[in-house]
N, C-alpha and C positions, 0 to 999 in steps of 0.2 A: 208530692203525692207518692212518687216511686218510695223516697227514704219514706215515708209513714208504711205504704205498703209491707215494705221488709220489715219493720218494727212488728207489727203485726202477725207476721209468719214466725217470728222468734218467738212470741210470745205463745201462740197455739202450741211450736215445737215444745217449748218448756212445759209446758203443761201435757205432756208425751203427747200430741197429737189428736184431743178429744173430735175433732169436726172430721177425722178419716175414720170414724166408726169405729164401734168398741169391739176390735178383736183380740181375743184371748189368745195369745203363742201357746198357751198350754192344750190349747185342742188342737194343734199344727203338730205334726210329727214328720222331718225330714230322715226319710232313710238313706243311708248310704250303703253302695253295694260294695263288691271289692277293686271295682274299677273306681269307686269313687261321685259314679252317674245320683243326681239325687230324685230319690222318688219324693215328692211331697205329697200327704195325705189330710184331709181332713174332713170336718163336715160339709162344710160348703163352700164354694167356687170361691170368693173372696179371701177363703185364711187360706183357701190352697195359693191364689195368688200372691199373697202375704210371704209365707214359706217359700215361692220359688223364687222372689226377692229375695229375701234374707240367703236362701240358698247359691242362688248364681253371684250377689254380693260377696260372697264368702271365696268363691272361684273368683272372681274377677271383677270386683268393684269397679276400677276404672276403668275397664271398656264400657260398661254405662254411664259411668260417668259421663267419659269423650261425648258419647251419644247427646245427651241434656243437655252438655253445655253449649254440645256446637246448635241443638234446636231449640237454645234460648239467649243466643248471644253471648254466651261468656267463654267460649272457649279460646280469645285472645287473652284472656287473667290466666289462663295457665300455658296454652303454648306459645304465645308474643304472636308476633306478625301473620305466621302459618294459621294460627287461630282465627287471628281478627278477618283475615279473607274471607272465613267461614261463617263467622258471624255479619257480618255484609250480607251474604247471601242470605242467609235468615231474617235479614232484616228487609231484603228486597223485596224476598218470597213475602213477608207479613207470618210471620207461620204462627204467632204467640197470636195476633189479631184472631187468626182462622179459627184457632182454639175454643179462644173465647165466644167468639162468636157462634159455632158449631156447635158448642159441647150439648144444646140442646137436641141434637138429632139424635145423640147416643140413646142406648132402650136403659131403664133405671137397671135392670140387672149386670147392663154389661157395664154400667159408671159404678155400682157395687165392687163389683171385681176390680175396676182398674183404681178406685179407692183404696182396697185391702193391696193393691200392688204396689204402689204412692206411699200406704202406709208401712211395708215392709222396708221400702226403701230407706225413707225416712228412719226406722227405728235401725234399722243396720249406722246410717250414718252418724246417729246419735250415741252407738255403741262404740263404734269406732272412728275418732277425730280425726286421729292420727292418717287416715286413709282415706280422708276428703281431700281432694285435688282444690275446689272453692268454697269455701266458706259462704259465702253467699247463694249457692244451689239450693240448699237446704236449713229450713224443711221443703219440700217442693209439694203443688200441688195436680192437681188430674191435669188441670189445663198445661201444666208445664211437661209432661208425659205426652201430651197430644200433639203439643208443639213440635216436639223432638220429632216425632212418627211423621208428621206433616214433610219436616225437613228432609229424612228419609227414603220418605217414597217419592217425593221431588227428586232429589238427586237419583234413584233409579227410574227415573219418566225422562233423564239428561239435560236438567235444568243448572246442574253444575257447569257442565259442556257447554251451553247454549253461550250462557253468562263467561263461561271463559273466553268463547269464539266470541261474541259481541265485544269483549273487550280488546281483546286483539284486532278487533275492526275487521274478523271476517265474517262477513253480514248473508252467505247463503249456505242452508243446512248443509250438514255432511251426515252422511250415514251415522246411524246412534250405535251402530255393531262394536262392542267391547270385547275382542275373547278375551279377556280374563275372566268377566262375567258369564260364563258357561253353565251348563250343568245337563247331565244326561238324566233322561227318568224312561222307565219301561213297565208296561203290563202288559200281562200275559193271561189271557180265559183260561177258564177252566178247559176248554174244546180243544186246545192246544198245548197243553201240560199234559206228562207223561202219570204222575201221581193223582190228577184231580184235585189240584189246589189251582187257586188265581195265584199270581205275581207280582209282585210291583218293584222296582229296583228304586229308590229315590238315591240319586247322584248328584249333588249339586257341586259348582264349581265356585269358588269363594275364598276371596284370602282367609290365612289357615289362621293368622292370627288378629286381635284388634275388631273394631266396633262394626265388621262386616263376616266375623267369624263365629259359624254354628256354634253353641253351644244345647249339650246334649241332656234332656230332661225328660222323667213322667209324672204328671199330675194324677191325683186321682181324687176326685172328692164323693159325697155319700150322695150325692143332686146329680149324678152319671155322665160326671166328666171325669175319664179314661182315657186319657193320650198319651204319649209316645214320641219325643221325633228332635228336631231340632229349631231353634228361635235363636236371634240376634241379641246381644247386650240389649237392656232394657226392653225386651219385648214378654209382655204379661200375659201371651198365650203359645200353645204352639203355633209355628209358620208351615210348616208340614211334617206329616208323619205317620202315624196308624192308631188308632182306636181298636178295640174290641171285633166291629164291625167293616170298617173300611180307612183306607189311608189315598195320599196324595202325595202331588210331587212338583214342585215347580219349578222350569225354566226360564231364564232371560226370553224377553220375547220382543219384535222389533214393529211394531204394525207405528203407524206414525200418531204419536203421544205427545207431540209438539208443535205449537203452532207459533211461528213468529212472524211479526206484523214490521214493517215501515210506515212511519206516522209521517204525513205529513205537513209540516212543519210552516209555522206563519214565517214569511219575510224578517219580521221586526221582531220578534215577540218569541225567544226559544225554550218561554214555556207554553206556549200554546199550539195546537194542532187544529186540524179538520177534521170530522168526523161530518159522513153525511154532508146537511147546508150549515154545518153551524161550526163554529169556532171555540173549542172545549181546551181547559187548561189542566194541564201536568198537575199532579199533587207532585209538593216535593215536600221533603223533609231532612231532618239530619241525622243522619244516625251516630248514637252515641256511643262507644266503644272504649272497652279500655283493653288495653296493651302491656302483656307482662315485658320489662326490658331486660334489666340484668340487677341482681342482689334485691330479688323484691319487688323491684319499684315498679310501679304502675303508670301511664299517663292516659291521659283522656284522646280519646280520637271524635273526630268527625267526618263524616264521609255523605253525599249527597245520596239520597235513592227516590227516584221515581215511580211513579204510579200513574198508569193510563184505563179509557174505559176497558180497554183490552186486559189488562193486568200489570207485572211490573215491567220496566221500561228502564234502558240501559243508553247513554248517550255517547258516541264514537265519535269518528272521523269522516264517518260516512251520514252520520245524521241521528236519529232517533230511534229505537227498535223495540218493542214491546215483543213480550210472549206469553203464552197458557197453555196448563198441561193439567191435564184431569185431578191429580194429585190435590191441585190445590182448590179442590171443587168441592171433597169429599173427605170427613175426616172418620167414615166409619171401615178406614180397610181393617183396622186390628177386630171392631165387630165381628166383621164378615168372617174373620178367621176362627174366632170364638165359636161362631156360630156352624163352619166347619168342620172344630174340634168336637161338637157337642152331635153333628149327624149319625143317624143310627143305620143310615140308609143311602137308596143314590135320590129316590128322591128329598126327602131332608136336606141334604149335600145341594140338590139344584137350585131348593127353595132358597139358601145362604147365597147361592152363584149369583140371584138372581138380585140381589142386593148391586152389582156392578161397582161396587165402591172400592175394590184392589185395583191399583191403576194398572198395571201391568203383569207380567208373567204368565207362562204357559202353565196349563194343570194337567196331571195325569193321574189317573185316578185307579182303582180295582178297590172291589169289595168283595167278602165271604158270598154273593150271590152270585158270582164269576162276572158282574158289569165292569167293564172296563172303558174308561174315555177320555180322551182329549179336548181340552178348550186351549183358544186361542187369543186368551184372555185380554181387556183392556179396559178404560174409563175412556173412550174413544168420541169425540164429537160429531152430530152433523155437521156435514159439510155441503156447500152448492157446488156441483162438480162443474159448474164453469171455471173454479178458479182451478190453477195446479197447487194443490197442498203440501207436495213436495220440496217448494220453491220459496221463499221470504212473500207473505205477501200483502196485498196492499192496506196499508192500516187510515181508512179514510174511508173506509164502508162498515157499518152495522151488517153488511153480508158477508163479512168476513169473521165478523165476532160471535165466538162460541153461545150457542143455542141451546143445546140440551146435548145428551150422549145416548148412543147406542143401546138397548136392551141384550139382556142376553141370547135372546133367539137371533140376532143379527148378525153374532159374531162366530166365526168359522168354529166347527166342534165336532167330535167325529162319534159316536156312542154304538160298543159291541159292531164293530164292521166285523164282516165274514172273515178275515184276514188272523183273525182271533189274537191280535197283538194293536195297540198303539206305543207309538213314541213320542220322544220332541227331546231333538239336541241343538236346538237352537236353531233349527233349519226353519224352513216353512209351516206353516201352519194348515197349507193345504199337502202338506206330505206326513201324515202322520198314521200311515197304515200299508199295506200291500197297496202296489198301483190297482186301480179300477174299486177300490176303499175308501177315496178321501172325497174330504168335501171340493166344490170346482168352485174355481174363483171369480169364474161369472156370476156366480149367484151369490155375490157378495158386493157390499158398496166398495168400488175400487180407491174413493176415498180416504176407506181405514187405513191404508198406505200398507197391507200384511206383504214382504216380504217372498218371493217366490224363486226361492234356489236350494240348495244341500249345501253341506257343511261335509271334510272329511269324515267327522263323528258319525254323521246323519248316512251318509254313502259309503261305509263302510258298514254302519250297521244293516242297514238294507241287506248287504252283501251276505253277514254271514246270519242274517234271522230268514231267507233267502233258501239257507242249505238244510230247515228242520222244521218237515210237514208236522212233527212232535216233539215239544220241547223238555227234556229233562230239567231237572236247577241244578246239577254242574254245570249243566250246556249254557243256561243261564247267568253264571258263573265265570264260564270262561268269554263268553259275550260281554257283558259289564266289565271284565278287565283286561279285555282286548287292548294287544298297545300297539296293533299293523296299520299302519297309514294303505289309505285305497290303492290303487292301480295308478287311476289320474287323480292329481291332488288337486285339491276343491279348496285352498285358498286365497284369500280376498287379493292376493298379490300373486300374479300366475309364479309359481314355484318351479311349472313344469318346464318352463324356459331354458331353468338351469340340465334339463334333462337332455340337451340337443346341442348342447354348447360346446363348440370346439375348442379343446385343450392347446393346439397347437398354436394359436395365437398369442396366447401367455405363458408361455412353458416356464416360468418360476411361480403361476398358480394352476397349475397342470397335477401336481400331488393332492391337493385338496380337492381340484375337481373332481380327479379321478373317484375319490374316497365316495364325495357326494353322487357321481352318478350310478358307482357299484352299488351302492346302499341297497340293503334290502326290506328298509322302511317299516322296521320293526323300531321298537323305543322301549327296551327293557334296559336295566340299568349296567347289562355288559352289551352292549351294542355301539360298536364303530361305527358314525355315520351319522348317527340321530345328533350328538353335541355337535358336528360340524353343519349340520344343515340349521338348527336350531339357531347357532352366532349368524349364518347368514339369512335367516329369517326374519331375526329379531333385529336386526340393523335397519332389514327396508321395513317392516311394521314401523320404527321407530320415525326413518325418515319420512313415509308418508301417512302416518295418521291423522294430518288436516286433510285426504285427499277428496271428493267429492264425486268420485266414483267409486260403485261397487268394486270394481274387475279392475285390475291395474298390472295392464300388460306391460315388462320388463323389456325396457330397450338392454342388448347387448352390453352395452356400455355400465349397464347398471348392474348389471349383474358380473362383469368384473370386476366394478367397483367395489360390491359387496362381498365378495371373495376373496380381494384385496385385503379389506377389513378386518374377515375373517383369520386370514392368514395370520394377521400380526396379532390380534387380538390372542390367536393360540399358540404364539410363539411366545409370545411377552409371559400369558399368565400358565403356562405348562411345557413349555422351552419344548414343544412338539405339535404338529397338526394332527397325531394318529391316537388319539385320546378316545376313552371310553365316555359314554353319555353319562353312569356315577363318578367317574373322575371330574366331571364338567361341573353336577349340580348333586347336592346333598341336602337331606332333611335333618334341618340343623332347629335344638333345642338345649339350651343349656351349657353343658359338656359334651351332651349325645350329637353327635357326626353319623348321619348314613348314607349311602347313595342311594337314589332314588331314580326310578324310572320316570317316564312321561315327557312327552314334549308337549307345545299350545295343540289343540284341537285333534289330536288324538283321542280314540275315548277313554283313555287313561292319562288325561291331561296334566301339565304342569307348568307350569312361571316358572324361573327362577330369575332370582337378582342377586346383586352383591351386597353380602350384608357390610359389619364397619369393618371386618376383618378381609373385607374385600373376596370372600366363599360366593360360588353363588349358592343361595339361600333359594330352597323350594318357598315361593311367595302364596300361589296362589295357584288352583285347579281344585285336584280332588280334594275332599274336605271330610265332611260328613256324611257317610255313608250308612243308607240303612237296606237292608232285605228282607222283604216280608211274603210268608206263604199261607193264603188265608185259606182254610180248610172248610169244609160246607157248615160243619156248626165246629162249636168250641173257639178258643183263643188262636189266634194268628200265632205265628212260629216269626220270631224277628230277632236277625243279627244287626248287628249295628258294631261300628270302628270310625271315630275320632282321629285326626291328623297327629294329636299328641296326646292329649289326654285331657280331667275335665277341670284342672284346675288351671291356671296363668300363674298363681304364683309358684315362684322356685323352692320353696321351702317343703312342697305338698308332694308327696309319695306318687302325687297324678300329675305332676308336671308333665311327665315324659312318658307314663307306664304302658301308653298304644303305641308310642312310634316304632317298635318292634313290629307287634302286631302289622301296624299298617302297609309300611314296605315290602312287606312277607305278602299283603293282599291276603290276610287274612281277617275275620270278625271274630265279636264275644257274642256269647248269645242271651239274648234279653227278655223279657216277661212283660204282661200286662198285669198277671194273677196276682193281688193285692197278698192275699196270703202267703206265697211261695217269694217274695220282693220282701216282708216281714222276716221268715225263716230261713231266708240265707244274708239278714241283713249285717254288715260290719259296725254298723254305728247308727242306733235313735237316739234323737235329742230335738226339742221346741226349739225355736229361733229364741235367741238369747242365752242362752245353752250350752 
């Protein structure tokens, strides 16, 4: 049935695709600007999402690709092993089932649109062969698009995590907190700008490159969709940005989006569980996989995956474990986002909110009307607060298994506080304004599990939004690319420990200490201090990232250990310990080498790793940046700056042509006005073109 299915899809493709709707490329107009950024234009929503297929295909086919394959099982046919894990998990999740099964909740307008985005795909693939990673992807249809999104938002709900900890047979949650997964966003009222515009900074933090990396786009079509902003490989709307009228911004957000179960398990019988009085059996199946090896060659795998009434279900050493995560409840998050590209307004905007079908992420919001607001967003279940949700728990009650979810009026939100600013850097949900602004967490189910602490981002910004009863946008400015860590440092691993620590006990790591407790907790890229504290940060991150507390007080002992570390680590790779923070880490593209500022959770954030040259390589932080100053009428005023630029491949004049710009912390400045995007355009041409 499968091999007939495929024969089937060949045949449609061959026949260019009749059953994706008849659109004409020649009403599709891709502008290019001289950054490269592409505006697509057309009549209506569907050839605009056509075009920003073909469009973003043309920049970087394969990161959508990666996406598809891994949310339709084939991403072991082209990465081997590394793949097939991935495809496992898709298989566990069910995500290609959900699809299918869902796809009738979508509205016929928005299955229009992600048909003409299916179909653009498709027609890119069919132009160029040569640039298909599987052969059997394509032609793909909506349901296989769905799939992918499904798998997506699963893994940012840390269903990837869950299944990794299950299998390692650690069987009780640990914190979902990622910093790499960061991102700062800020509005500001009109009551509180010096000019009489609103604000909004969208900052988000995101590896800079691959299937988790903004890519920058405007749609415009003649049906009054006008947006702006940034979306992920294969994503056929914008994920945030600004319209005409109002824009958004979204953060990692931690409220508890996971629930896992212990099943237990009959004596005799280890497919069978309890549930309630009754004795209910495992589905199991095979999952079937194939596996690229070496020269080609492919082989078939098989791997077991379970299914309980809870959801899917992972077998260890410790027993049975089942979980569920909103994600896999609701497949209309891309909707919802369509439907907050298309808002004209805040209420419009709420009506979309009120959909609850994004499982996660924080929103920040301003509009041309000076509303500015925070949500503290989630796909969040009832829960019976007799149990702890916190905790693994017990899979052998129907009062444990998800019910229904939250509405939007339930979920923390904070709208125009007197404070005349919101934020969210990842911190709490009930700190997202001046104290005696926010919402209290009494009046909240304490079940959603929302997070109640500051981030250095978060208490540093307090600090200096703090010092300006009236806020200019240089001020705003030099706020956004603040790189001073606070006073006391507000990381998950007390840092401040190293700040009391007597030298004299180790006097051959007494030079390094020294360095580290001088520091003046700046992170610009001539800064002594910030690379050494960074190597001993990133050691203890590394070694306790199974840990299952928040707060992880540093015995003495640890903290010379990691200093130790440090030492050697900077004598080996720079034959010195008094090294500058750009001699430590660079934004590396191509041939282009730069130092770069940032450490983790500064608000000028930065990862770096070592790439194959052994550099360390800025991975992950800042990314895609936009700023928007919306004026009481007319068009919004928006810069915008890319980590590199908007193409992936090397051959293209925008491989690299922002990373200047970027390091410098400066932007280009950008439009919404369809006319003025025409008359300074570099290059029109229809897809196929």
């Amino acid at each position: 049935m499968m091999r007939y299915h495929f024969f089937i899809k060949i045949i449609l493709f061959s026949l260019s695709m009749p059953v994706l709707g008849q659109i004409n490329p020649a009403n599709i107009d891709i502008i290019r600007d001289q950054w490269g950024v592409p505006h697509i234009h057309a009549p209506t929503d569907p050839e605009v999402a056509y075009g920003l297929a073909w469009a973003h295909s043309e920049d970087d086919f394969k990161s959508i690709q990666l996406s598809l394959l891994a949310g339709n099982r084939m991403l072991g046919r082209y990465l081997g092993k590394k793949g097939a894990a991935i495809d496992y998990v898709s298989n566990l999740l069910r995500c290609e089932e959900l699809a299918r099964e869902k796809i009738h909740t979508l509205s016929p307008d928005f299955l229009a649109l992600l048909n003409g985005y299916v179909g653009g795909l498709n027609s890119y693939a069919k132009s160029h062969p040569k640039e298909v990673l599987v052969k059997r992807l394509f032609p793909m249809e909506v349901e296989d698009l769905i799939s992918a999104y499904v798998l997506s938002l699963s893994v940012f709900s840390g269903a990837d995590k869950v299944i990794k900890d299950l299998f390692a047979n650690r069987t009780e949650p640990a914190p979902m907190i990622d910093g790499v997964k960061g991102s700062n966003a800020i509005a500001i009222s009109r009551s509180k700008t010096e000019d009489d515009y609103t604000y909004i900074a969208i900052n988000s933090h995101q590896p800079l490159e691959g299937p988790l990396a903004w890519y920058e786009a405007h749609v415009i079509s003649d049906e009054g969709w006008n947006m702006m902003g940034g979306l992920f490989p294969g994503g056929a709307t914008i994920f945030h940005g600004t319209n005409e009228f109002l824009g958004w911004a979204h953060t990692v957000n931690f409220p508890d989006k996971m629930d896992v179960f212990e099943l237990q398990m009959h004596p005799d019988d280890k497919y069978r569980y309890k549930y309630d009085d009754q004795w209910l059996t495992l589905e199991s199946r095979k999952a079937k996989m194939k596996v690229k090896l070496f020269l080609g060659l492919k082989i078939g795998v098989k791997k077991e995956v379970l299914w309980s009434v809870y959801g899917p279900a992972v077998r260890n050493k410790s027993g049975v474990f089942a979980f569920w995560t909103g994600a896999l409840e609701d497949i209309r998050a891309t909707e919802q986002w369509y439907r907050m590209n298309k808002a004209t307004n805040f209420q419009e905007f709420e009506e979309a909110l009120k959909m609850v079908a994004i499982p996660g992420f924080n929103i920040i919001y301003a509009d041309r009307e000076s509303n500015i607001y925070h949500l503290g967003n989630g796909k969040i279940p009832f829960r019976d607060p007799k149990f702890d949700w916190s905790e693994t728990l017990p899979g052998n009650t129907s009062s444990t298994k998800t019910q229904g979810y939250h509405p939007l009026k339930d979920l923390p939100q904070n709208l125009n506080p007197n404070s005349g600013f919101v934020f969210n850097m990842n911190n709490s949900a009930f700190s997202s304004a001046a104290s005696g602004n926010n919402p209290i967490p009494a009046d909240h189910d304490s079940t959603m599990g929302f997070l109640v602490w500051e981030n250095n981002r978060s208490a540093r910004f307090l600090e200096l939004i703090a010092e300006h009863e009236q806020l200019s946008y240089d001020e705003l400015l030099n706020i956004k690319y603040d790189g001073q860590l606070p006073d006391s440092l507000h990381f998950l691993i007390s840092m401040n420990d190293f700040m009391h620590l007597n030298g004299n006990k180790r006097p051959e790591l007494m030079p390094l200490l020294n360095i580290i407790q001088q520091w003046d907790r700046k992170t610009d890229e001539n800064n002594v201090g910030a690379a050494q504290f960074t190597v001993v940060y990133m050691y203890l991150r590394n070694k306790f990232k199974h840990r299952k507390e928040y707060l992880y007080d540093l015995s003495e002992e640890e903290c010379w250990e990691a200093l130790a570390f440090a030492k050697k680590y900077l004598e080996k790779h720079h034959s010195k310990i008094g090294i500058t923070l750009g001699e430590y880490q660079q934004h590396i593209r191509g041939n282009m080498s730069l130092p770069i500022w940032g450490i983790p959770d500064a608000i000028t954030a930065m990862y770096a790793f070592p790439d194959k040259k052994k550099r360390m390589k800025a991975y992950a932080g800042e990314s895609y940046i936009m700023m928007v100053r919306y004026p009481k009428n007319g068009l919004p005023i928006i810069e915008t700056v890319n980590a590199y630029g908007t193409s992936s491949k090397k051959e293209s004049a925008h491989f690299t042509d922002q990373m200047q710009m970027f390091v410098q912390q400066k932007r280009k400045r950008m439009t919404l006005d369809l006319e003025k995007v025409y008359q300074s355009a570099k290059r029109v041409y229809h897809p196929g073109n």
